[in-house]
C-alpha positions as CSV (number, residue, x, y, z in Angstrom):
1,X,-119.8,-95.8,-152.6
2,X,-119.2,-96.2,-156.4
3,X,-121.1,-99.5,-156.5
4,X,-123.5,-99.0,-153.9
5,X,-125.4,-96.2,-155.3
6,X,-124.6,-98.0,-159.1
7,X,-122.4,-94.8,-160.3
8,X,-120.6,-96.8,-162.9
9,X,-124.1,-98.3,-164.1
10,X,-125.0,-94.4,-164.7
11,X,-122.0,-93.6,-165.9
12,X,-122.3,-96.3,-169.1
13,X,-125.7,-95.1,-169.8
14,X,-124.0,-91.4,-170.9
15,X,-122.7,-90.1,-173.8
16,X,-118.6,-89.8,-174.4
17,X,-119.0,-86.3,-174.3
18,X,-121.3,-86.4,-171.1
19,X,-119.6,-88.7,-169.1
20,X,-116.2,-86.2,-170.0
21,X,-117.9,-82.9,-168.9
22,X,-119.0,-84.7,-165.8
23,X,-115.9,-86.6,-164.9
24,X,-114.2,-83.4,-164.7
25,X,-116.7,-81.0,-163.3
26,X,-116.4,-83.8,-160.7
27,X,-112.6,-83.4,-160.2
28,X,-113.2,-79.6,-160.1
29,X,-115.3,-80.2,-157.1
30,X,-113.6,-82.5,-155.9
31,X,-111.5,-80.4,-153.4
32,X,-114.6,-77.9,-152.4
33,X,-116.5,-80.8,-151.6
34,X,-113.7,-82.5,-149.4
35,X,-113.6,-79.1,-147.8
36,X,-117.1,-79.1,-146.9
37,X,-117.1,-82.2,-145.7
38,X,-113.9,-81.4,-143.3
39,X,-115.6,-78.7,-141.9
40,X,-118.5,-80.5,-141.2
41,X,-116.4,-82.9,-139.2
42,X,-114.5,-80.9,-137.1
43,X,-118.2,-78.7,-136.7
44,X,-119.7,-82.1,-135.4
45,X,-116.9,-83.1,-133.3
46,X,-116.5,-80.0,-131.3
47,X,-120.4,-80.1,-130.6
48,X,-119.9,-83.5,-129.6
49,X,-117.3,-82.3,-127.4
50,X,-119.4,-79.6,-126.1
51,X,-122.1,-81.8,-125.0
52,X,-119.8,-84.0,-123.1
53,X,-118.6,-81.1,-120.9
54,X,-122.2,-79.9,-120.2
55,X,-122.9,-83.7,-119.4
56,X,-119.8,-83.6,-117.2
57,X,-120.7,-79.9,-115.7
58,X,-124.1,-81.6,-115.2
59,X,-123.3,-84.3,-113.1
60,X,-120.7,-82.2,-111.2
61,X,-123.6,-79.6,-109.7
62,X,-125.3,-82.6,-107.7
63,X,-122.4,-83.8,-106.2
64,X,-121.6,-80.5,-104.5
65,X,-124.8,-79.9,-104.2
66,X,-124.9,-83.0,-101.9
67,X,-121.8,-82.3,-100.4
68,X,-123.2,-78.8,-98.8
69,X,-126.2,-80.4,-97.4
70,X,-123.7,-83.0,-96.1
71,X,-121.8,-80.4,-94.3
72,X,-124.9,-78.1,-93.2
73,X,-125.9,-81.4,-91.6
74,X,-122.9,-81.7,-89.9
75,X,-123.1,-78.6,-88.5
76,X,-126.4,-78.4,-87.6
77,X,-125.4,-82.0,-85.7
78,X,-122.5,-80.7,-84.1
79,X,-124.4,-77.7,-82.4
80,X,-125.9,-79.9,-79.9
């Protein structure tokens, strides 16, 4: 990411006393900000997650659903 979005570029254009109050106000974030992102990931993952089991759940209903007709057929055949 540091040469993608030209951070170092940026980073020349600013002062020696600049570029030292943000170097560390970045390293004083550093560990909020890899927090955040952490619990953004395990937020995302356990949605993902959850849409799997309704998407399993989902496809679970028909099949019984099918099955019972099924078997009312089968009784309903079996009467005669």
């Amino acid at each position: 990411m540091w040469q993608n979005n030209k951070t170092s570029a940026w980073l020349k254009e600013k002062s020696e006393e600049e570029k030292k109050r943000l170097m560390e106000s970045a390293r004083k974030g550093a560990a909020d900000a890899h927090r955040r992102f952490n619990e953004n990931r395990k937020t995302l993952k356990q949605e993902k997650l959850q849409k799997l089991k309704d998407k399993q759940k989902a496809k679970e209903v028909p099949a019984t659903k099918g099955q019972s007709s099924c078997q009312s057929y089968k009784n309903w055949t079996s009467l005669d």
